[in-house]
Structure formats: C-alpha cells, structure tokens
ZAMARGU-4260 file (C-alpha; in steps of 0.2 Angstrom, whole numbers, plus 5000, padded with zeros to 4 digits):
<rodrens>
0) 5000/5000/5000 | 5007/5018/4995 | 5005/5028/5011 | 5007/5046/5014 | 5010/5055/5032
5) 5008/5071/5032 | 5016/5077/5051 | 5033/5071/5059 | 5029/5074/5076 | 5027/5059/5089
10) 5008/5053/5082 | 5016/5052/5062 | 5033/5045/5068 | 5024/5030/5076 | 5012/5028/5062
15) 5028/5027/5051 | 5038/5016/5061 | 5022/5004/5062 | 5018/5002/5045 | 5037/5006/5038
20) 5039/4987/5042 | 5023/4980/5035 | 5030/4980/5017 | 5022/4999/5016 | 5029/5011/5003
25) 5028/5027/5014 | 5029/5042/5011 | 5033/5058/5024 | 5029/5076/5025 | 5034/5090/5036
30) 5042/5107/5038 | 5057/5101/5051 | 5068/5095/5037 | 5082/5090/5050 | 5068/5079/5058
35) 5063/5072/5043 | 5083/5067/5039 | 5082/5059/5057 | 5068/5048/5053 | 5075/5043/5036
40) 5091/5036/5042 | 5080/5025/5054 | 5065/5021/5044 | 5066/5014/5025 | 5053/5027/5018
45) 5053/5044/5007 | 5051/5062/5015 | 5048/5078/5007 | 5051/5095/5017 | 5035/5107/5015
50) 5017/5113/5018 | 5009/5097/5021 | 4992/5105/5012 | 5003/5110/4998 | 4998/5104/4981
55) 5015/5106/4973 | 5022/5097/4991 | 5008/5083/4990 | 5010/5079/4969 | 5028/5079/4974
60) 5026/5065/4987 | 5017/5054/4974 | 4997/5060/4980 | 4993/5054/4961 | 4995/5036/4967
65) 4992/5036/4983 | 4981/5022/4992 | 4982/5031/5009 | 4984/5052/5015 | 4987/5051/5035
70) 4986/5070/5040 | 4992/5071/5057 | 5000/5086/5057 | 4998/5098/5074 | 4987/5109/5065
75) 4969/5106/5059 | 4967/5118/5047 | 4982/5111/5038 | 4976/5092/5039 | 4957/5095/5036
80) 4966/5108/5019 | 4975/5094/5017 | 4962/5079/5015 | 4951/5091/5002 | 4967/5096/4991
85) 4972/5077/4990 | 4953/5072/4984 | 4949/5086/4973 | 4966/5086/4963 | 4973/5069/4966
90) 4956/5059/4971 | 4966/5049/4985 | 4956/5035/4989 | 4956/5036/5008 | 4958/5051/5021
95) 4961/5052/5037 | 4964/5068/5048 | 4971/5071/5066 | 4958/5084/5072 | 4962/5093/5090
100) 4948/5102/5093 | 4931/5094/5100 | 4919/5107/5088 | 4919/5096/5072 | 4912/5083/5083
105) 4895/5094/5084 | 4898/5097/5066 | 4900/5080/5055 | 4895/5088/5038 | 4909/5098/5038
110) 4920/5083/5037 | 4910/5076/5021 | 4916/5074/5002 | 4907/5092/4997 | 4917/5101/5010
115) 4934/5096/5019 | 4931/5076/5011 | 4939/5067/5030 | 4934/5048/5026 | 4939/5047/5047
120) 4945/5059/5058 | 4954/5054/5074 | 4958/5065/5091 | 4972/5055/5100 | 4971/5068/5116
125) 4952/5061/5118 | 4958/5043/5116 | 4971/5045/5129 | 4960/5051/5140 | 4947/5038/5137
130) 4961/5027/5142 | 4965/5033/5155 | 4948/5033/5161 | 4947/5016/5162 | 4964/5014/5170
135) 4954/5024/5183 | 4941/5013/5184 | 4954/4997/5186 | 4968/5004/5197 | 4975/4986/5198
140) 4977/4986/5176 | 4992/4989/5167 | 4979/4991/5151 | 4960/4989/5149 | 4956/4987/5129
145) 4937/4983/5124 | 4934/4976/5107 | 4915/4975/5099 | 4907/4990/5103 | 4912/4988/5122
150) 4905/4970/5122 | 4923/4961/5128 | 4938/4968/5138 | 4953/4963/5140 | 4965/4968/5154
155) 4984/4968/5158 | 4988/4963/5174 | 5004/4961/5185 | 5004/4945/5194 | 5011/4945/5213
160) 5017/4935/5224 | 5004/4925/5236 | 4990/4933/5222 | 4977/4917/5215 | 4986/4918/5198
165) 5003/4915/5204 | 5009/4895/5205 | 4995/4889/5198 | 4992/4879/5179 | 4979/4891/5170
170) 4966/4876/5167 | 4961/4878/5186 | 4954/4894/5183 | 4937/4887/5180 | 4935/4878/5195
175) 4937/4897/5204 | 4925/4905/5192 | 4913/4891/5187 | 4898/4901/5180 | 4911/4916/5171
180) 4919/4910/5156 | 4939/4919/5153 | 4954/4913/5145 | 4972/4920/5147 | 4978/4930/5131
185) 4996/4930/5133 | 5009/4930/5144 | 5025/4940/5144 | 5040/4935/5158 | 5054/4945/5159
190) 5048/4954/5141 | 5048/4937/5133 | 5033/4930/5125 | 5025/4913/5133 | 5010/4904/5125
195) 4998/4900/5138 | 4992/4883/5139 | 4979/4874/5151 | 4998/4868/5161 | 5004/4883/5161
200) 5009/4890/5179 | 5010/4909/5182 | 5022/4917/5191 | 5026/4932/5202 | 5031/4946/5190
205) 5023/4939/5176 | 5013/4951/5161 | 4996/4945/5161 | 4983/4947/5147 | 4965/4943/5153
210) 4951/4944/5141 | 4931/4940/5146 | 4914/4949/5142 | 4913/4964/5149 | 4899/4962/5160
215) 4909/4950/5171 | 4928/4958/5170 | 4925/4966/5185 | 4920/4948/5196 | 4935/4940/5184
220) 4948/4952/5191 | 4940/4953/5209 | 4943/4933/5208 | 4959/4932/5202 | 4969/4947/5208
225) 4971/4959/5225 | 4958/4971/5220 | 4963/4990/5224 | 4951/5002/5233 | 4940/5013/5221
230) 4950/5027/5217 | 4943/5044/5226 | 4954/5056/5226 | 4966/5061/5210 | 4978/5075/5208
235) 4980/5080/5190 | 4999/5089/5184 | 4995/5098/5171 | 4979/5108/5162 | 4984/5105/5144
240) 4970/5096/5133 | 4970/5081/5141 | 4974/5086/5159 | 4958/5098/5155 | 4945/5084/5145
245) 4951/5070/5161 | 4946/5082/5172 | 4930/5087/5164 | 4925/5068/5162 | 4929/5062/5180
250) 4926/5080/5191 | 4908/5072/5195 | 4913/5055/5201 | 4929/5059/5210 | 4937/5074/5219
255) 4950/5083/5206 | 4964/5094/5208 | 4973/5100/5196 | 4987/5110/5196 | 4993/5119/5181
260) 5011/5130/5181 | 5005/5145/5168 | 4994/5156/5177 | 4983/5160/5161 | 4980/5145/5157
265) 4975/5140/5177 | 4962/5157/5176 | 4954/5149/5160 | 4953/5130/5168 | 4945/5137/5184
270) 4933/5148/5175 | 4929/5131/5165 | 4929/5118/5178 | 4914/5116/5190 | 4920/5104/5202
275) 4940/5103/5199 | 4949/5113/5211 | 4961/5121/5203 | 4981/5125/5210 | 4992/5137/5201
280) 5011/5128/5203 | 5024/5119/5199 | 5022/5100/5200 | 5039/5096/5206 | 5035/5107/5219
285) 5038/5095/5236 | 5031/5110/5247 | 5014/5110/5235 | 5012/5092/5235 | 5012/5091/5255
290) 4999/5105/5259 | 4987/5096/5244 | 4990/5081/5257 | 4998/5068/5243 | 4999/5056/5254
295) 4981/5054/5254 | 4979/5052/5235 | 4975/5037/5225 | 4980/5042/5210 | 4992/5055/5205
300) 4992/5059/5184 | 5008/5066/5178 | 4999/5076/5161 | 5010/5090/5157 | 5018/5089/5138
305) 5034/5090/5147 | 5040/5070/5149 | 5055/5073/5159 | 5042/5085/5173 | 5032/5071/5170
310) 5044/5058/5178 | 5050/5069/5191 | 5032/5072/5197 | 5027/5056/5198 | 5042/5048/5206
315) 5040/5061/5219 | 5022/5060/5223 | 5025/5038/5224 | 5040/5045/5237 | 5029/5056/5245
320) 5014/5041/5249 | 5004/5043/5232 | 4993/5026/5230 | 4997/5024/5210 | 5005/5033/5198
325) 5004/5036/5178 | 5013/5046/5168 | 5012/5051/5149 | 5029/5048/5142 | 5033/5051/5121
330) 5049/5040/5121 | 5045/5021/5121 | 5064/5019/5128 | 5058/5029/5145 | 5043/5019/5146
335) 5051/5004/5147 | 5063/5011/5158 | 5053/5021/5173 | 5038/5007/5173 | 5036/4996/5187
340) 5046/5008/5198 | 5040/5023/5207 | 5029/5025/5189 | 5017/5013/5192 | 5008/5015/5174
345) 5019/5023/5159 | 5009/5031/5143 | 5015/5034/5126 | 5000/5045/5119 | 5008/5041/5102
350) 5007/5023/5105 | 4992/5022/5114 | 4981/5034/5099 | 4989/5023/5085 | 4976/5010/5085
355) 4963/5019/5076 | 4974/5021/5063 | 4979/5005/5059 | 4962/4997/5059 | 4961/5010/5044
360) 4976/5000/5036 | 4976/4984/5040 | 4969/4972/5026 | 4952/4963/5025 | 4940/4968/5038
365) 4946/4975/5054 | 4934/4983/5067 | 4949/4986/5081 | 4967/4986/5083 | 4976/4991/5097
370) 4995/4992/5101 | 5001/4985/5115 | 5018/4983/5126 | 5024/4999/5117 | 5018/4994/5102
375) 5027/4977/5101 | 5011/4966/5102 | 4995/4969/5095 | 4975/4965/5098 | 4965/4965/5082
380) 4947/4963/5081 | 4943/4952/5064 | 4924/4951/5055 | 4926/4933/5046 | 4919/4936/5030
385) 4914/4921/5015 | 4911/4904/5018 | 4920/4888/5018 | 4926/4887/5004 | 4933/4904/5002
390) 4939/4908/5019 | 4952/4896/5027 | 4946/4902/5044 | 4925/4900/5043 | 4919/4882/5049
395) 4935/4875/5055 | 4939/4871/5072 | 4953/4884/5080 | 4964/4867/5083 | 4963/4866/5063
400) 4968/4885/5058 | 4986/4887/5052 | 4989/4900/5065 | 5009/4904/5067 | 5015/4905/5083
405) 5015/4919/5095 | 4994/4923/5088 | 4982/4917/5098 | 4962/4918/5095 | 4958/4924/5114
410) 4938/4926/5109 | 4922/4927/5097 | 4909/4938/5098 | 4893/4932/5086 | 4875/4939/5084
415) 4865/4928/5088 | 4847/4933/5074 | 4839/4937/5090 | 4836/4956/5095 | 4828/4964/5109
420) 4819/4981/5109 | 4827/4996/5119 | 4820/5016/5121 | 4831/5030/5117 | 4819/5046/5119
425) 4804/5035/5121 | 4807/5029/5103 | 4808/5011/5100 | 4824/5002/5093 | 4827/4984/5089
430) 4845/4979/5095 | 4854/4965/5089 | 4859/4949/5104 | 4877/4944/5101 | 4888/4933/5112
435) 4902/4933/5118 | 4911/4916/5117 | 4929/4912/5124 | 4939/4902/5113 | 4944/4884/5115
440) 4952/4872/5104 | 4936/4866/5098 | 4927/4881/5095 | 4919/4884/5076 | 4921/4902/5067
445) 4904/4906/5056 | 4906/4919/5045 | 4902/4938/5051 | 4909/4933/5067 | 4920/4947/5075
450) 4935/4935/5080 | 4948/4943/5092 | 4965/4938/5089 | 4980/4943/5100 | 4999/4945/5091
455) 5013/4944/5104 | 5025/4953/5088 | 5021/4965/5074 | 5027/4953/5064 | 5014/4941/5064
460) 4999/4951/5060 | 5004/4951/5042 | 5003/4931/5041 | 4985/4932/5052 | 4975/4945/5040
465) 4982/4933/5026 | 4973/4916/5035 | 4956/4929/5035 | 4956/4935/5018 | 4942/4930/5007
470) 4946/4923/4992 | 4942/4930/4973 | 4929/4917/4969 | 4917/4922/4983 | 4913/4937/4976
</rodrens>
C-alpha cells in the first residue's frame, strides 16, 4: 500500500515506524527538514520538506497514486486543507485527519466529500484520556482494551506474589470461576513471550493478558487478583487538553485537583471547571504536594507535555505516599525504563492513539486494533467474511487454523438473529443479541463473526490478515 504521512511529530513517527515494516511504501511530510533526515536514516521510507496541504508538496510526494493520506499534522486547518486538496486534485482514495479540537464533533458535515472530504478523523488527546479513564476505573490494570462496541475487555495485569494467579496451571481457573467463562491471552515474563496453555503455571512478575465479556471483568479480576480500593481522590499535573478533557470527564465522580504552572492558562481551567479545584504551581513542587495532602491520593496523573516533569512528578508523589501513579511519556525507551518503579503506569499518547489508525490500514475487515507493550504486540478485532470454501478460517475448528505461533484467538463475539427492543427518547429500537464466546480448541468460526486475535510481535499480523482474507471466487 502507498501511504502518505503528512506530520513528523510523535503521532506520524509512530504511524511510520508501524507500517514502515509491514512491506508499506511510505511516504513523509513535514516542515522540520532535519527531523525528517532523522527519521530517514532510521526508517526505509521517502520524505519531502513542505506545507503538508501544499499541492505542489503533495503531487511531489506521489498524491497521484496514493492508496492512503494520513494527515496528522499539529494543525487542523492544515490536515482537514489537506484531505480536500488530496481528493479534489489527486482523488486519494482514503483520508484520514488528526483533528484537536472537539467542535467538528458537533459538526460531522463539515467533514464530508462536498466540503473538507475526512473519510475518518481521529483525536488522539480524547483517546488517551478515554484510556485513561478506564485505567481509573481498574487501578489494579496495566491496560483495559474493549473490542466489539464495548462487548469484551481485556486487561493487563501484573501477577504477585501470594495473588490466585501465581503458582497455579491456567486450566484451574474454571474451577474458581465456574459460572464466568475467561481465558488468558498471553503472557509475557521477563519481556519474553510465553504461549499459555491449560499447564501453564504463572508466576510472580509475570505480564498477564485477561480477556472475558465485559459484564463480568469486574468479578474475573476481583477473583483472580488483589483488588485496589475505588479510586477517590486524584491529583492531576497539568491543564493541557488532556489534563483539561480527564478532568472534565471524572470531576463528578471523583474529587480533582489540578494544578497547572502558567497562570493564564489556570484562570481559564478554573473559569471552566465546576467541580476541579484548581492549583496554580509547579508540580515538582515537594512543598505544594504536601499542603494538597499527597499522601492521601489514589491516584496521581503526571499530564503536562513536558516528559522529563512528568517523571519527576510522579516519582516524587509515589515517594511522597501517592497510591498509584501514571505518567504520559513520548519515548518508548523511557517507558520501558521508569515502569514498574516509582511509575506505576507509563503512557506513550503516540502509541496508545495509533490503533485507530491502523484498523484503517490493515487488510480485510478490521473493526479494532490496538497496540500494546509499546507497540510490540498487537490485539485486532477480525469480522470473518465468506464461507468455507473461500475463507480458510469460517467452519473449521481453531485446533485446525494454520495459526503461526505467538497469535492466539483469545475470543468470538457472534450475533445471535435474535434482537431485543430498547428506548432511546421514548422511541423504539430493535437491537441485535450477540455473544460473547471464549475460545477453545474446539470452538467453530461462522462467517460475520468478530474474531479477536491477540499477536505477541508486529510481525505476525501480516501472516493472520492473510489466513482471514476472502478469496476471489466468493465474490
């Protein structure tokens, strides 16, 4: 696939690097020509230096043939210019815009083919913070992912000492949760894959992946690991976009503080905000973070756009007595270096906002992707498309798929022709019933089947899109 980025900031260097290596022909765009030279000596891939909504700049980075125009620049107006240049002169088949502010939300026709033509638009601030959300709502997870419009979850969890998981084969799970049906994804020791079988035996430390419909994660996870008390209190670093949409999401549930440096900036948060208190300071500030009693705190979030304030921050409220800790960090290298210390939780926004993206790129029919483990692993969500005799996937038992090894079909979720009738405004809608079924080695795949499959390496995904592509003749 010909691919253009349009943006070399931290969201377009991810998307390169992830697709880079997926036999893409890609192509770059930005002003920062010395970041640009950076990238290329790193990544096999074309860059050009210029206006990203540039015709000139896009005919020169190959816009006639392009499958593909990623605008994720860190202006709108230039990526939403951009998508309409590259329909009306070039007719790019498929565009997709980073947009940062919430407005064209509450306007969707603007973003149609008779104005700015966005085929999908994408806002990676509100995606961290739906994330992190739901890390708030499970203090114990290292990652909560939902696949099929929220119908199944899956969590990352670290196992513990003297914790149910630990020294224990996976197939006595059942006997602990005999009415809730849940299966172990993956497991990663010491950043090494391990296949999970019904023998295998978890151990302290371990990387746990734990998938199950969402209406009984909550009773999996109380059965199976330490549960943390609710989160209550929260101190937010930070009142940038995120710090400021978090804050607005979670003010009525929880009691918020959030302190911002830039006095401006803390004036317009507090004129905003109804329940947030908010404190005008430095973060790192030890004396601020003892009169705002961070002992006390559940949950500290390190938001700022600064990473290295971020760590800092973080490590000193954990010092300080704060219950758990996150903070956003850009370079996957510091991730993997501060978490599981004083950092509890480590974000890469870039990583964690890339998903969307790739379910755009990836080949057949992909509902869901996310990136996990810093991008090393990856969960899609597959819709099984065809019939037998076209699909090497539909009516064959998982033991009988040609799945390589490291991908594992963790769950399957499949409506079921029944539907049920709910009220929205005191109008009537019929709603399909699906199910949600765990896989086991004996389980069936029908076609239109949302198949979740989890990929310990990038490198696999490639070989399981292949196994659910529908073959010429079906069609």
């Amino acid at each position: 696939m010909k691919i253009i980025i349009l943006g070399a900031g931290q969201v377009g260097t991810s998307v390169a690097e992830s697709l880079v290596s997926e036999a893409n022909d890609i192509t770059v765009v930005d002003y920062d020509g010395e970041r640009l030279a950076n990238l290329q000596e790193r990544l096999d891939l074309r860059v050009v230096t210029g206006n990203a909504a540039s015709p000139s700049i896009l005919d020169r980075a190959g816009a006639a043939d392009a499958d593909l125009l990623i605008a994720v620049t860190q202006s709108d107006q230039t990526n939403l210019c951009a998508c309409r240049v590259a329909k009306t002169l070039f007719n790019v088949p498929t565009r997709i815009a980073r947009l940062r502010a919430a407005d064209y939300e509450d306007h969707p026709q603007l973003l149609d083919d008779t104005n700015f033509a966005v085929d999908h638009s994408i806002c990676p601030e509100q995606i961290v913070t739906d994330y992190i959300r739901k890390l708030i709502e499970f203090p114990e997870a290292l990652q909560v992912l939902e696949f099929a419009d929220g119908m199944v979850t899956m969590i990352a969890i670290r196992a513990f000492e003297g914790g149910l998981l630990v020294g224990k084969p996976l197939k006595t799970i059942p006997e602990r949760l005999p009415n809730i049906d849940t299966r172990v994804a993956a497991i990663f020791r010491q950043d090494q894959a391990i296949s999970p079988t019904g023998d295998t035996v978890i151990e302290s430390g371990d990387e746990v992946f734990l998938i199950a419909a969402s209406t009984h994660i909550r009773r999996v996870m109380t059965e199976l690991r330490r549960m943390d008390k609710p989160i209550r209190r929260i101190i937010i670093a930070g009142g940038g976009n995120i710090g400021l949409r978090l804050a607005k999401a979670i003010e009525k549930n929880v009691a918020v503080k959030l302190i911002e440096r830039d006095r401006r900036r803390a004036e317009q948060l507090a004129a905003e905000l109804e329940r947030t208190v908010v404190l005008r300071g430095d973060s790192t500030d030890e004396a601020l973070l003892d009169a705002e009693s961070i002992e006390e705190t559940d949950m500290f979030l390190a938001l700022t756009n600064d990473e290295e304030d971020n760590i800092m921050s973080a490590s000193l409220a954990k010092q300080m007595g704060a219950r758990r800790t996150l903070a956003l960090i850009n370079r996957k290298s510091y991730v993997d270096l501060v978490q599981g210390g004083r950092i509890d939780i480590a974000i890469s926004p870039a990583q964690t906002s890339i998903g969307q993206l790739l379910a755009r790129v990836r080949r057949g029919d992909v509902a869901a992707v996310h990136s996990l483990r810093r991008g090393a692993a990856e969960a899609l969500e597959l819709i099984a498309h065809g019939d037998a005799k076209h699909c090497k996937v539909i009516g064959r038992k998982l033991e009988e798929l040609d799945l390589p090894d490291g991908a594992t079909i963790a769950a399957i979720v499949r409506q079921t022709g029944k539907s049920r009738t709910e009220y929205r405004e005191l109008v009537a809608y019929e709603v399909p019933i699906v199910e949600v079924i765990m896989a086991h080695h004996d389980t069936v795949i029908r076609a239109d089947d949302h198949v979740i499959v989890f990929c310990t390496s990038k490198k696999l995904v490639a070989k399981v899109e292949k196994l659910f592509q529908v073959g010429w003749g079906f069609f």
